[in-house]
PQR file with spaces between the fields and no chain letter, atoms N, CA, C, O and H, PARSE charges and radii, in Angstrom:
ATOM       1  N    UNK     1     125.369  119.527  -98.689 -0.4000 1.5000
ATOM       2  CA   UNK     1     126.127  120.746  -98.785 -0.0000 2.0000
ATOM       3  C    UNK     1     127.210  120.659  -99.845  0.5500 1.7000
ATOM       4  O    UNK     1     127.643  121.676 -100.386 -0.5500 1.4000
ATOM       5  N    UNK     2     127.709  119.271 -100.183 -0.4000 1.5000
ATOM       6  CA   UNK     2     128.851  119.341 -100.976 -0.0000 2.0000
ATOM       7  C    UNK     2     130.249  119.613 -100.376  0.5500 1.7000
ATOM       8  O    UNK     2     131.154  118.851 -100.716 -0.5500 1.4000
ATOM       9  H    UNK     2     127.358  118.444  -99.744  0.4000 1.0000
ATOM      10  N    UNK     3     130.556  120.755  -99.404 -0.4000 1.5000
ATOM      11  CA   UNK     3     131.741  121.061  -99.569 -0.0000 2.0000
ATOM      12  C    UNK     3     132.144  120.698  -97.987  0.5500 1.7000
ATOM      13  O    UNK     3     131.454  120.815  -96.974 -0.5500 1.4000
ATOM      14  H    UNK     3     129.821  121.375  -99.128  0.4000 1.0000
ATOM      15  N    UNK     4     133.469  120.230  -98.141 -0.4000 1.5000
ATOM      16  CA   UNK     4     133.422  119.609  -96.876 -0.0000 2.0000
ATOM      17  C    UNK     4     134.213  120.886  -95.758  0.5500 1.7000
ATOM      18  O    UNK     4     134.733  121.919  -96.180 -0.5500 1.4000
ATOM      19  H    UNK     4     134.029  120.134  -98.963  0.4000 1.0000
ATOM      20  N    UNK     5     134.137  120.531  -94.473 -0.4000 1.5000
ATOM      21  CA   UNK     5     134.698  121.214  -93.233 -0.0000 2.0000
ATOM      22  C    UNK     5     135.160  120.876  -92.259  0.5500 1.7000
ATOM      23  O    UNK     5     134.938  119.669  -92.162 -0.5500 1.4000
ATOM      24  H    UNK     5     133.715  119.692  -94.130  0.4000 1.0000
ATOM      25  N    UNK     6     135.895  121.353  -91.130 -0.4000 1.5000
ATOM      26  CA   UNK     6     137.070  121.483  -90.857 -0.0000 2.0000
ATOM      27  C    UNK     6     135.763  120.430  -89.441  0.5500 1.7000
ATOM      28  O    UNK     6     134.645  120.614  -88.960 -0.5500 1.4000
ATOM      29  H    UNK     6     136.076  122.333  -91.209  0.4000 1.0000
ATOM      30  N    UNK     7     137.167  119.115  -89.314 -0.4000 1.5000
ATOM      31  CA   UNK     7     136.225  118.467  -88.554 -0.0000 2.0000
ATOM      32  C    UNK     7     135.709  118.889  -86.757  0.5500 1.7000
ATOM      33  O    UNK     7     135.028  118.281  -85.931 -0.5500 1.4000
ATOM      34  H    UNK     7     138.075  118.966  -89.705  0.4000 1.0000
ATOM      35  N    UNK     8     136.345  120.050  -86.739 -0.4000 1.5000
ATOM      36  CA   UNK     8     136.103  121.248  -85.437 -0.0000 2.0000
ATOM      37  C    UNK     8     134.796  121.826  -85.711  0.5500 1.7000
ATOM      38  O    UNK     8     134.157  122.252  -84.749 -0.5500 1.4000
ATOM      39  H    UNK     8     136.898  120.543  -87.410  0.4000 1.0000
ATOM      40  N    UNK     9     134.224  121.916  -87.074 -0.4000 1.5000
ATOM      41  CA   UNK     9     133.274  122.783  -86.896 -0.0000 2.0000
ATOM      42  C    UNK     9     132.090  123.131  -85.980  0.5500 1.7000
ATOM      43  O    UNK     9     131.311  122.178  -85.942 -0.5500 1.4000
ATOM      44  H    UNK     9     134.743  121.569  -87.856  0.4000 1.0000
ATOM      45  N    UNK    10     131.716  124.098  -85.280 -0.4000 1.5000
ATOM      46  CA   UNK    10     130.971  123.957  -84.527 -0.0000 2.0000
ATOM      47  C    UNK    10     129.720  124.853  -85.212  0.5500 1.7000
ATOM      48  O    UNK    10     130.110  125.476  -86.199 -0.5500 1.4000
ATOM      49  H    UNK    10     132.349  124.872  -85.311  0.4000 1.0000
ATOM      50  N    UNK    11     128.257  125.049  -84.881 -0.4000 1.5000
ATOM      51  CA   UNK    11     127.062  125.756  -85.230 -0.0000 2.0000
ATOM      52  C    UNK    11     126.692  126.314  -83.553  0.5500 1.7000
ATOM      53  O    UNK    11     126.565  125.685  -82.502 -0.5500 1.4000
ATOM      54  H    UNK    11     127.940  124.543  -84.079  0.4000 1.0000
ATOM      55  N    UNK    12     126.615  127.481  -83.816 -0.4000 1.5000
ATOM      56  CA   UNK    12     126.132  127.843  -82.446 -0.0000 2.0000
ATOM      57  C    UNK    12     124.646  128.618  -82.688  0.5500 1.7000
ATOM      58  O    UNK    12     124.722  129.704  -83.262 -0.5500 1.4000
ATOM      59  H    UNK    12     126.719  127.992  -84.669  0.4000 1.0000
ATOM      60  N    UNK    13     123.503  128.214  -82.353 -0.4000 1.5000
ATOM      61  CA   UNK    13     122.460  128.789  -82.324 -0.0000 2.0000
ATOM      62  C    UNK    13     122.192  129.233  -81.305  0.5500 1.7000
ATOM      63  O    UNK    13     122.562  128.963  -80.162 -0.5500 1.4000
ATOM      64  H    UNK    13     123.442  127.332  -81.887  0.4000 1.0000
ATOM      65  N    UNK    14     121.036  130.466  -82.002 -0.4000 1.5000
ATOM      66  CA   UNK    14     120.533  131.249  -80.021 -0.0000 2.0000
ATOM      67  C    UNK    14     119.076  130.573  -79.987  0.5500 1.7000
ATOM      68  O    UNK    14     118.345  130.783  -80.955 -0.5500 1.4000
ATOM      69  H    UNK    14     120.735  130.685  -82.931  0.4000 1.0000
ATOM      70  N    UNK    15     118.811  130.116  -79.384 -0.4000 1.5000
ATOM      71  CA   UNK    15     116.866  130.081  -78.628 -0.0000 2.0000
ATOM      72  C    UNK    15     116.544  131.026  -77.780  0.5500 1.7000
ATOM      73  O    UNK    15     117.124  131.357  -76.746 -0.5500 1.4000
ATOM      74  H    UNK    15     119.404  129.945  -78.598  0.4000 1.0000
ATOM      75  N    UNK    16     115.643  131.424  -78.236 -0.4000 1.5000
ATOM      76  CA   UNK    16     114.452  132.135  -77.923 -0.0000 2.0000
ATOM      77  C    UNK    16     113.988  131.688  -76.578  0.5500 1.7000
ATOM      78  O    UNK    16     114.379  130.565  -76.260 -0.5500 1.4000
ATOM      79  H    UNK    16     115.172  131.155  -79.076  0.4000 1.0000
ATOM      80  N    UNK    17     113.194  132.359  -75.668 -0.4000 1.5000
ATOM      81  CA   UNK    17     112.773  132.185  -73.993 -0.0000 2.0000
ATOM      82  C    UNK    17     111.242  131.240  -75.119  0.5500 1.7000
ATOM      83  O    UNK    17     110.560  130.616  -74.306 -0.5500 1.4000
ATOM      84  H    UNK    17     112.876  133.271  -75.927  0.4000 1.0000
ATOM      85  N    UNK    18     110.814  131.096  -76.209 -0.4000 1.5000
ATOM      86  CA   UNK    18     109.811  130.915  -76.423 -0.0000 2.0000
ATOM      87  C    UNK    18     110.001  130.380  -76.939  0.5500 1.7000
ATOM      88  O    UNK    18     108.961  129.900  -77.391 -0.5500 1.4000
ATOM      89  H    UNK    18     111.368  131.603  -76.870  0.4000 1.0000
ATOM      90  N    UNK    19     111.040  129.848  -77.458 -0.4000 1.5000
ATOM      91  CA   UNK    19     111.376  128.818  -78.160 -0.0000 2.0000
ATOM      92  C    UNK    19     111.423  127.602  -77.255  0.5500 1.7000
ATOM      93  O    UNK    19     110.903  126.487  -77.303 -0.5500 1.4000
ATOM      94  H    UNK    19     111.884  130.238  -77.091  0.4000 1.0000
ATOM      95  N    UNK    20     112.280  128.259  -76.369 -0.4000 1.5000
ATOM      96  CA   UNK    20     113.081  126.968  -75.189 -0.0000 2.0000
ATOM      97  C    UNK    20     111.386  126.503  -74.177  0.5500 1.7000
ATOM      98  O    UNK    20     111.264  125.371  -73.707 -0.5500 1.4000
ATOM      99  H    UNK    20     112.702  129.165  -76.330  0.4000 1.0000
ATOM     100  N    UNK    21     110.494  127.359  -74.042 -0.4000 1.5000
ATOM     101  CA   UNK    21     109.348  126.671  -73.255 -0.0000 2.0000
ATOM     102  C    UNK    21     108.354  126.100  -74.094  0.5500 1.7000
ATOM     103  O    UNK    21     107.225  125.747  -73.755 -0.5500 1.4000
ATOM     104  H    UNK    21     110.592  128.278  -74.424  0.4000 1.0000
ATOM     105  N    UNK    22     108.989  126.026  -75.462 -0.4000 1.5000
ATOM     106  CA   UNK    22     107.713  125.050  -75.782 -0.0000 2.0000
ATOM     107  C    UNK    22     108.076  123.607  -75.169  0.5500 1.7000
ATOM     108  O    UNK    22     109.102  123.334  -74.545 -0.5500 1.4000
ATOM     109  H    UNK    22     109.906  126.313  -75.737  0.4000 1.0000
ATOM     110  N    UNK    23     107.096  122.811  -75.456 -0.4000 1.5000
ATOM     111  CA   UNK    23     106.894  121.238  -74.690 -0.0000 2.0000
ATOM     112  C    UNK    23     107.527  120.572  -75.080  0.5500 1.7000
ATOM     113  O    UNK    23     108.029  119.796  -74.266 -0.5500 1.4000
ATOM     114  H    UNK    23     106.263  123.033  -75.962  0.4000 1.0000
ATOM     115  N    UNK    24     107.966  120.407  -76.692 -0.4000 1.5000
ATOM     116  CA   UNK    24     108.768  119.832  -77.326 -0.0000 2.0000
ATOM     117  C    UNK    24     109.892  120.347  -77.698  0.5500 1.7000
ATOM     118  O    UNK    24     110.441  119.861  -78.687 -0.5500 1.4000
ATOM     119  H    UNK    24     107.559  121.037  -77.353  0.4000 1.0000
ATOM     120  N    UNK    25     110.334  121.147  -77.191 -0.4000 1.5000
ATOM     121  CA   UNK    25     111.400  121.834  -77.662 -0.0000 2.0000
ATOM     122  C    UNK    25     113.155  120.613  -77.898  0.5500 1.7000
ATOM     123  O    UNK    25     113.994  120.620  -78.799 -0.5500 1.4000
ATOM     124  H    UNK    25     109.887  121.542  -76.388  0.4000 1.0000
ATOM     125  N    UNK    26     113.063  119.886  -76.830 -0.4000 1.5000
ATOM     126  CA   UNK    26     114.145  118.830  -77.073 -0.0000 2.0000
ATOM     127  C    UNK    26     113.928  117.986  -78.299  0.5500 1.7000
ATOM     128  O    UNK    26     114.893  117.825  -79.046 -0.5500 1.4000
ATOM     129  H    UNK    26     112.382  119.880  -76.098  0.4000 1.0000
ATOM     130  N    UNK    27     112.686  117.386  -78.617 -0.4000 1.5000
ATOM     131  CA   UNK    27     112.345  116.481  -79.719 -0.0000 2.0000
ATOM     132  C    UNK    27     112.295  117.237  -80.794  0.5500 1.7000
ATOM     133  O    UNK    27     112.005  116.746  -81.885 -0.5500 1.4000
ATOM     134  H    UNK    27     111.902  117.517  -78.011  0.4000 1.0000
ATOM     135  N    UNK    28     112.617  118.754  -80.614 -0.4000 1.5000
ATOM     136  CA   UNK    28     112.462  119.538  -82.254 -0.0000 2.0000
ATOM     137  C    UNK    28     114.012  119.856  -82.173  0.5500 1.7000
ATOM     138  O    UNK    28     114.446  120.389  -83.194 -0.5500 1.4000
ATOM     139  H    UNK    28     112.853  119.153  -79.728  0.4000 1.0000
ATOM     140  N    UNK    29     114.760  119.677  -81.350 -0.4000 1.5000
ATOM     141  CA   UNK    29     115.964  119.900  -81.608 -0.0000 2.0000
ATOM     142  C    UNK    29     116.785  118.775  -82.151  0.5500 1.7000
ATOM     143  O    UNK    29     117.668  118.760  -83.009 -0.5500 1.4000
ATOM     144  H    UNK    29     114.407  119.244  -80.521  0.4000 1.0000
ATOM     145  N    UNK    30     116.105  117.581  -81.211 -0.4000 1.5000
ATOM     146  CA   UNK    30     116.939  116.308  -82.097 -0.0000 2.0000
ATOM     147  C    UNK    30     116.661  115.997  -83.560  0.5500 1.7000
ATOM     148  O    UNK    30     117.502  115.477  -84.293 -0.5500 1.4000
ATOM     149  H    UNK    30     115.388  117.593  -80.514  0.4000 1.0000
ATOM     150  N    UNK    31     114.913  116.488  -84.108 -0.4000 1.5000
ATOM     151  CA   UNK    31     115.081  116.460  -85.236 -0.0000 2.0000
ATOM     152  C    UNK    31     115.214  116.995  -86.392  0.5500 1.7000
ATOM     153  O    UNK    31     115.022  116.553  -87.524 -0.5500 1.4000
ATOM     154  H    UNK    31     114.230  116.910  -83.512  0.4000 1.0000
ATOM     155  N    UNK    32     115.615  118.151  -85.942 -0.4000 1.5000
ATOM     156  CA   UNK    32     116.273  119.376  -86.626 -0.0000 2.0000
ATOM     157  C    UNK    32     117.541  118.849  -87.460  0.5500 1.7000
ATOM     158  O    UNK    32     117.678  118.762  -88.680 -0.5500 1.4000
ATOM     159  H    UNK    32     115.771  118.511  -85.022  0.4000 1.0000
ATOM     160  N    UNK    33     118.400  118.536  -86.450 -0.4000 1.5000
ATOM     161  CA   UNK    33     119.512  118.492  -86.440 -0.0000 2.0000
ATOM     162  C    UNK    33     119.758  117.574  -87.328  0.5500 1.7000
ATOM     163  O    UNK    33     120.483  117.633  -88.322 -0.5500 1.4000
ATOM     164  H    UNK    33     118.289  118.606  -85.459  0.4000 1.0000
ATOM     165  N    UNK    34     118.812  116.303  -86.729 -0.4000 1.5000
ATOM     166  CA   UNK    34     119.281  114.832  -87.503 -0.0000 2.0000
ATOM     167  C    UNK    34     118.920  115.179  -89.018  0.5500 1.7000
ATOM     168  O    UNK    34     119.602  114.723  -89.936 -0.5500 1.4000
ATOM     169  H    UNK    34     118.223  116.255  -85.922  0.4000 1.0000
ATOM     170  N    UNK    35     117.647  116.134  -89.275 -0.4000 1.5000
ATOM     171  CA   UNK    35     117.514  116.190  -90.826 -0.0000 2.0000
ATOM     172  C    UNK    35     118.663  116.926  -91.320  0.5500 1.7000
ATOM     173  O    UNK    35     119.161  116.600  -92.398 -0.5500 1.4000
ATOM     174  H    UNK    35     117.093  116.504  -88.530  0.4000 1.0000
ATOM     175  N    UNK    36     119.151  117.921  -90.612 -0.4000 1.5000
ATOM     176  CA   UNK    36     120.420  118.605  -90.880 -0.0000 2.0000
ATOM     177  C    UNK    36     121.364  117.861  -91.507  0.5500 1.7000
ATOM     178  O    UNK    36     121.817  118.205  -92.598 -0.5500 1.4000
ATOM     179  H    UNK    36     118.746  118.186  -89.736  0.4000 1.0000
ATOM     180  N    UNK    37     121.786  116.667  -90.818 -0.4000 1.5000
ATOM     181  CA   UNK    37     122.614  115.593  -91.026 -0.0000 2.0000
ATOM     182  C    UNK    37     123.407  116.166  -90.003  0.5500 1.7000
ATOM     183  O    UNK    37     124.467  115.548  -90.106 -0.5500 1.4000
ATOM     184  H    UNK    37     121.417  116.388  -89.931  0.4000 1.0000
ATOM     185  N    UNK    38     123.543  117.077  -88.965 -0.4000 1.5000
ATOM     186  CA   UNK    38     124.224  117.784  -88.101 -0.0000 2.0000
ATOM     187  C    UNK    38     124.627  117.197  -86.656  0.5500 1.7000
ATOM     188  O    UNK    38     123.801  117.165  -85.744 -0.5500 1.4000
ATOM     189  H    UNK    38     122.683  117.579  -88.881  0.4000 1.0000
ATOM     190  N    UNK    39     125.853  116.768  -86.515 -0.4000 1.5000
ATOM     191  CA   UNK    39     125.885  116.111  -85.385 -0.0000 2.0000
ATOM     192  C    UNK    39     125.885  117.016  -84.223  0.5500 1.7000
ATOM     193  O    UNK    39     126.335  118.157  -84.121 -0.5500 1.4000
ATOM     194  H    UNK    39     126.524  116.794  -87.256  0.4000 1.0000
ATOM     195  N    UNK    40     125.031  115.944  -83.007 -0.4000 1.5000
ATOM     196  CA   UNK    40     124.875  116.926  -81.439 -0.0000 2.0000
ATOM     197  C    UNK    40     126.338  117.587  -81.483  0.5500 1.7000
ATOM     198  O    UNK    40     126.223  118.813  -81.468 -0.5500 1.4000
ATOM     199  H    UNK    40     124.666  115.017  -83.089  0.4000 1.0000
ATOM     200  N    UNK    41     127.732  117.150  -81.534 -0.4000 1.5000
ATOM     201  CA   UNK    41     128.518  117.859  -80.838 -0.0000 2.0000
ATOM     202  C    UNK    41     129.061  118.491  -81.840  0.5500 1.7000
ATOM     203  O    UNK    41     130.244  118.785  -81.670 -0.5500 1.4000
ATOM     204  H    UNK    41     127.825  116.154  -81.546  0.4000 1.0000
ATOM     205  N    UNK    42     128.607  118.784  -82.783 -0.4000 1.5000
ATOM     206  CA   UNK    42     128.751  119.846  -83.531 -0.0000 2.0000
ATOM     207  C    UNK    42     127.761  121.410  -83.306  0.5500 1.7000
ATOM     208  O    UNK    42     127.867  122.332  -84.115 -0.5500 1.4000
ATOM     209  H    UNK    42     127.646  118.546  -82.921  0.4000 1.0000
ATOM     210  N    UNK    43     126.764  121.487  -82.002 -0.4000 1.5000
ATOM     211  CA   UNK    43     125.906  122.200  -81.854 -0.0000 2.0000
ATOM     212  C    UNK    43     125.808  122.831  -80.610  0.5500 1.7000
ATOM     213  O    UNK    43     125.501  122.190  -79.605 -0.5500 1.4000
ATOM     214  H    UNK    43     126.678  120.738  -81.345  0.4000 1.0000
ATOM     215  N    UNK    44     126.084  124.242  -80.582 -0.4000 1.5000
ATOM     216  CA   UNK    44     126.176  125.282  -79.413 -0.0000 2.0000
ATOM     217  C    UNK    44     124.693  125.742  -79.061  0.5500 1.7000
ATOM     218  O    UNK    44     124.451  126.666  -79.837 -0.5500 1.4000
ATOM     219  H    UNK    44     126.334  124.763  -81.398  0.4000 1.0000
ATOM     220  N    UNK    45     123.882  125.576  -78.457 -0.4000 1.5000
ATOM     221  CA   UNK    45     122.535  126.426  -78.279 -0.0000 2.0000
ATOM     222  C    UNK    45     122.686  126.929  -77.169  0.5500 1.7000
ATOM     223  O    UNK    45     123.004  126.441  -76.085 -0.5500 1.4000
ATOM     224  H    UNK    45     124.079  124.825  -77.826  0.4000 1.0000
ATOM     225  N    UNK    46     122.279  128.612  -77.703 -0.4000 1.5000
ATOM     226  CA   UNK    46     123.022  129.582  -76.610 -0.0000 2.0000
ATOM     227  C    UNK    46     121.771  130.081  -76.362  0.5500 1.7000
ATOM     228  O    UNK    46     120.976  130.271  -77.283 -0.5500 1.4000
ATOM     229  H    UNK    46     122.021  129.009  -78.584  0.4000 1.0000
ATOM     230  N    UNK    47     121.478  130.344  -75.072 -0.4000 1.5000
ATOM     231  CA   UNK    47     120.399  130.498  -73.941 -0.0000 2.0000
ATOM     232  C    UNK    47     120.380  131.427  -73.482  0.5500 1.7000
ATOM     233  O    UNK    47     121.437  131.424  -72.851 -0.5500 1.4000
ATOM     234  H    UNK    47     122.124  130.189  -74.324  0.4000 1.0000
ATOM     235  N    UNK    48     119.665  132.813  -73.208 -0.4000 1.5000
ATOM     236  CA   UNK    48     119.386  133.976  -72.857 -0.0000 2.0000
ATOM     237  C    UNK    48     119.337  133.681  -71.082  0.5500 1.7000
ATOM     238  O    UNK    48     118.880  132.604  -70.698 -0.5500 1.4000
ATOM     239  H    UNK    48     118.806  132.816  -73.720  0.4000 1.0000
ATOM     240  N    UNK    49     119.825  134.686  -70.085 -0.4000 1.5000
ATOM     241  CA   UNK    49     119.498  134.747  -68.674 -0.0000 2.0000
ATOM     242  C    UNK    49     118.226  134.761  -68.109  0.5500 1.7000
ATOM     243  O    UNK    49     117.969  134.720  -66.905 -0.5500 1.4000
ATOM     244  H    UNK    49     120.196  135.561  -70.397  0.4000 1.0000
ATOM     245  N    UNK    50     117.438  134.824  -69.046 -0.4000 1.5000
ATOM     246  CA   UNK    50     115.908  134.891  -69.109 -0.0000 2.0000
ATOM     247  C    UNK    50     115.478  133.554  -68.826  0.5500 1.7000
ATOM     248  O    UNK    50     115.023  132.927  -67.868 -0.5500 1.4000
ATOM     249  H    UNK    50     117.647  134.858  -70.024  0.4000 1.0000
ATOM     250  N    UNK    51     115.793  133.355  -70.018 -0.4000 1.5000
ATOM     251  CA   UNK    51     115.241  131.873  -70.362 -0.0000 2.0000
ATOM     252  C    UNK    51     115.792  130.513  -69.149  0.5500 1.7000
ATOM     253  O    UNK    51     115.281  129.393  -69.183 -0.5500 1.4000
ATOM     254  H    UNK    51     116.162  133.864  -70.796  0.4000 1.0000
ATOM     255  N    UNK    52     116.671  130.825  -68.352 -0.4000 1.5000
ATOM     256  CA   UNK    52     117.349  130.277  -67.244 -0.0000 2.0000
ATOM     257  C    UNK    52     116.450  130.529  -65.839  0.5500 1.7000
ATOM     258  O    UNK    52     116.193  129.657  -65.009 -0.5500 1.4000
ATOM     259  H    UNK    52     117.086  131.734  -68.325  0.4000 1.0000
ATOM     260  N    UNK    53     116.127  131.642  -65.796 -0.4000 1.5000
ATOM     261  CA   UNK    53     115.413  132.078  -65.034 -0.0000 2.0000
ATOM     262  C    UNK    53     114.123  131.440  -64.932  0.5500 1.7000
ATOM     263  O    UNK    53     113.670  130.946  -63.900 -0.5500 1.4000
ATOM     264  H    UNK    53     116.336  132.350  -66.470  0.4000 1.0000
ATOM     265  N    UNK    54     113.681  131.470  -65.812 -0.4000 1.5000
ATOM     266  CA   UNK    54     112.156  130.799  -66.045 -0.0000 2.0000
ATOM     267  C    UNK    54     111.821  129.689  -65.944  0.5500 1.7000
ATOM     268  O    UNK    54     112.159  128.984  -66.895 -0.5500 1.4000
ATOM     269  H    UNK    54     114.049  131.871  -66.651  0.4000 1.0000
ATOM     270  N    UNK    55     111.234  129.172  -65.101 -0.4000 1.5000
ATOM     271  CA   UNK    55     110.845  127.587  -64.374 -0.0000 2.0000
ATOM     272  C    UNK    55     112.396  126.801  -64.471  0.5500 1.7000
ATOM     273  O    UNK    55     112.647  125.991  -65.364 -0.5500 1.4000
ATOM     274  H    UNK    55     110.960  129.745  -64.328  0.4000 1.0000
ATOM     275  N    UNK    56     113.256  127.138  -63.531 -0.4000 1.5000
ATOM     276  CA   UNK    56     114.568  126.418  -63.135 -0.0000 2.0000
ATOM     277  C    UNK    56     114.499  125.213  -63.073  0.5500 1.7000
ATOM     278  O    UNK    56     115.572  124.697  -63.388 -0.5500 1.4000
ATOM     279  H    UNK    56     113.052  127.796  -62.806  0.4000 1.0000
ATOM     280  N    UNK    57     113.433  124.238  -62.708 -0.4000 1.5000
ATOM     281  CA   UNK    57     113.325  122.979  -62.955 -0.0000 2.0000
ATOM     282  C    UNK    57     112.977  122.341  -64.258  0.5500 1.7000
ATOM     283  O    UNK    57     113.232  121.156  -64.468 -0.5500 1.4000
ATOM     284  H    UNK    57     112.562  124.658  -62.452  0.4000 1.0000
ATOM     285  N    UNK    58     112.477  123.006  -65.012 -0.4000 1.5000
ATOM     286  CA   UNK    58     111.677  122.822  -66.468 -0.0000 2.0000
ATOM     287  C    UNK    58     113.286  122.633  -67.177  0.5500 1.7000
ATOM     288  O    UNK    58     113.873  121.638  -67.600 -0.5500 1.4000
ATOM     289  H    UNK    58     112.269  123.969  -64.841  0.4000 1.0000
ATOM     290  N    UNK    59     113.775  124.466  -67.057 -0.4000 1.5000
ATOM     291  CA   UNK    59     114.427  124.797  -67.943 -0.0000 2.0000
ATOM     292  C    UNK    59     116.138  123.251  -67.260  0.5500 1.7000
ATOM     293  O    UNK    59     116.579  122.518  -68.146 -0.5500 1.4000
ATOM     294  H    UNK    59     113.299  125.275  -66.713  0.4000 1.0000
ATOM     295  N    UNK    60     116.634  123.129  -66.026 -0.4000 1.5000
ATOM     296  CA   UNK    60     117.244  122.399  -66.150 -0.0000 2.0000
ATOM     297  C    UNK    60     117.029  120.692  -66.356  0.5500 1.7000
ATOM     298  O    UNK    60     117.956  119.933  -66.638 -0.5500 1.4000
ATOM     299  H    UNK    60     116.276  123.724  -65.307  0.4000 1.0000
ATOM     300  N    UNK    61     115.747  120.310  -66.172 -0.4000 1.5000
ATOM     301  CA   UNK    61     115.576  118.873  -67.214 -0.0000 2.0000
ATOM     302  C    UNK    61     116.163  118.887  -68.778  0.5500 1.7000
ATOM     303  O    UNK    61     116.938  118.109  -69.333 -0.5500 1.4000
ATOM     304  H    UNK    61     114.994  120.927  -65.943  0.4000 1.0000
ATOM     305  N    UNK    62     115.426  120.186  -69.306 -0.4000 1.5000
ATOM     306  CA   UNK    62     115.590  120.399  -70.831 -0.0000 2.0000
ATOM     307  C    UNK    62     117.411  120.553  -70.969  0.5500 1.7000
ATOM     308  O    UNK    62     118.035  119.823  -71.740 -0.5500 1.4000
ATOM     309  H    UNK    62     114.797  120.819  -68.855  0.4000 1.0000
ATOM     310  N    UNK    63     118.076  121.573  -70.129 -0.4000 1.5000
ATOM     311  CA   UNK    63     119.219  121.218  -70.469 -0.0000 2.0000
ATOM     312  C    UNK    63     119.845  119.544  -70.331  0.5500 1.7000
ATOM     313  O    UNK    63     120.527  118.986  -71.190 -0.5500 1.4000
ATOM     314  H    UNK    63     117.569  122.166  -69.503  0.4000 1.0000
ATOM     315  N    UNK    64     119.487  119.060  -69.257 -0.4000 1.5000
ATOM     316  CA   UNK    64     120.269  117.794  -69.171 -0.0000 2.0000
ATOM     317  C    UNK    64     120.087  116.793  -70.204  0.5500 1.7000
ATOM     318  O    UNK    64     120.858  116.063  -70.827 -0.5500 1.4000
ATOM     319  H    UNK    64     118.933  119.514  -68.559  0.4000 1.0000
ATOM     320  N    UNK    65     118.620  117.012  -70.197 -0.4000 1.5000
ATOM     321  CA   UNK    65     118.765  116.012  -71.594 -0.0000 2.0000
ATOM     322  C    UNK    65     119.228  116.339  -72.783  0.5500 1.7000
ATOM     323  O    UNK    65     119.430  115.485  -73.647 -0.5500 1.4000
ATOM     324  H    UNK    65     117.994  117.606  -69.691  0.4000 1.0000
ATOM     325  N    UNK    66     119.479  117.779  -72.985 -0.4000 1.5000
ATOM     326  CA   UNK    66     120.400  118.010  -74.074 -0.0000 2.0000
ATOM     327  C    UNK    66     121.727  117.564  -74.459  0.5500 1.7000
ATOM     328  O    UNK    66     122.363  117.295  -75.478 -0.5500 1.4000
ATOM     329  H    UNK    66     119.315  118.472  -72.284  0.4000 1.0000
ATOM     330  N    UNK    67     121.897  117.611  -72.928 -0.4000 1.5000
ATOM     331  CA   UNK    67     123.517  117.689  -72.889 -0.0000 2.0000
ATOM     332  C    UNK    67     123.481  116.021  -73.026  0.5500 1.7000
ATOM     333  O    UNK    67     124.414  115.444  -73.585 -0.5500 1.4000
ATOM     334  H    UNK    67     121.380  117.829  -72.100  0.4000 1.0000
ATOM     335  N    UNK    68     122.492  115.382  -72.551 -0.4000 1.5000
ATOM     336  CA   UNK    68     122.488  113.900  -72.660 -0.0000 2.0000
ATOM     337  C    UNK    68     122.388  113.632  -74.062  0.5500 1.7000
ATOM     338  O    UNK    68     122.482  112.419  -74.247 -0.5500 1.4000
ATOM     339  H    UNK    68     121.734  115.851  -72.097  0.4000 1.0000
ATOM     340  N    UNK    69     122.219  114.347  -75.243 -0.4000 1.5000
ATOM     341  CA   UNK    69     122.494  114.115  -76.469 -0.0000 2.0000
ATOM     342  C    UNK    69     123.737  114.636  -77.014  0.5500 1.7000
ATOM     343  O    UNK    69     124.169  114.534  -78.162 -0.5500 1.4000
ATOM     344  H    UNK    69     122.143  115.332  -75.092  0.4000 1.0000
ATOM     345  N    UNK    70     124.234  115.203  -76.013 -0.4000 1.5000
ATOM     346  CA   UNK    70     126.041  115.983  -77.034 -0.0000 2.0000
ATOM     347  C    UNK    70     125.841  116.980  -77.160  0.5500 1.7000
ATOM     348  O    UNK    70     126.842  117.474  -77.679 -0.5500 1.4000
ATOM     349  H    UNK    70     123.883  115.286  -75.080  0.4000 1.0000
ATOM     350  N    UNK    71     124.705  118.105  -76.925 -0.4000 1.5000
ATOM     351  CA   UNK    71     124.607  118.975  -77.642 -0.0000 2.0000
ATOM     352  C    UNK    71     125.401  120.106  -76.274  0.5500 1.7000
ATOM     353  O    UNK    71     125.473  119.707  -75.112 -0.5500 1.4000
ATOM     354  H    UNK    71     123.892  117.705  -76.504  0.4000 1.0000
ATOM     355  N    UNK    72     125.784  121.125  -76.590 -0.4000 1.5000
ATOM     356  CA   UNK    72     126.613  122.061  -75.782 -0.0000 2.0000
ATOM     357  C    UNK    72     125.345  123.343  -75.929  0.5500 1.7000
ATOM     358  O    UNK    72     124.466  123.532  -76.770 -0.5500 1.4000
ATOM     359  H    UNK    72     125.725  121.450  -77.535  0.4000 1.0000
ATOM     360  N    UNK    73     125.757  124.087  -74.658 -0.4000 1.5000
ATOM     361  CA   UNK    73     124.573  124.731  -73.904 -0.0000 2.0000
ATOM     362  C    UNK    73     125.529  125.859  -73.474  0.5500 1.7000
ATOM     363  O    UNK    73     126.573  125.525  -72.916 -0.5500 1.4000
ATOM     364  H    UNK    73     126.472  123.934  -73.975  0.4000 1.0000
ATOM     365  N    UNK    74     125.217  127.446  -73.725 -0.4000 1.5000
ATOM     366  CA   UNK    74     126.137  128.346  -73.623 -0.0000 2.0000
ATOM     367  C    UNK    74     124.955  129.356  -73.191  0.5500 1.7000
ATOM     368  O    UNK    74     123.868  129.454  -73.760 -0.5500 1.4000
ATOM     369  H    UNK    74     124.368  127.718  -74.179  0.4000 1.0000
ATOM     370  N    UNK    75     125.374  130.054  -72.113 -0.4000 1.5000
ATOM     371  CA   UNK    75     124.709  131.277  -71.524 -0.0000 2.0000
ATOM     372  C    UNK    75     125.158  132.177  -71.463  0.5500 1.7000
ATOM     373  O    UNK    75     124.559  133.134  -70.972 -0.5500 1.4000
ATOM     374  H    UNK    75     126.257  129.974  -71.650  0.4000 1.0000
C-alpha cells in the first residue's frame, strides 16, 4: 500500500449468508487476509441475523474459531 495508518485501524467486512455456509469459509478468511498482509485484529466481519439463524451449531463453530484467530464478529 505504501502509505502508512493509524495503528487503530480497523476493516470491517459484511459476509454474505452464502458466503458464511460455504465449507471453507474460515480457511478463505485466514487466507485472504494473510495475502492482504492484514492482521486478524485488524478485521470486523459483520454477519447478517440470517446468517446466525442458519444451522446455530455450524454457524457458532465458524464463529469461535474466528474469534480463535483475532478476528472480531459484529451482528
Amino acid at each position: 500500500l505504501g502509505a502508512a495508518v493509524a495503528a487503530d485501524f480497523r476493516v470491517a467486512i459484511n459476509i454474505s449468508q452464502a458466503q458464511f455456509r460455504e465449507p471453507d469459509f474460515v480457511d478463505t478468511v485466514l487466507a485472504i487476509t494473510a495475502e492482504c498482509a492484514l492482521p486478524a485484529a485488524a478485521v470486523e466481519l459483520e454477519l447478517t441475523e440470517s446468517v446466525a439463524a442458519d444451522n446455530v451449531a455450524a454457524t457458532a463453530a465458524k464463529i469461535q474459531a474466528l474469534r480463535q484467530h483475532g478476528y472480531s464478529i459484529a451482528m
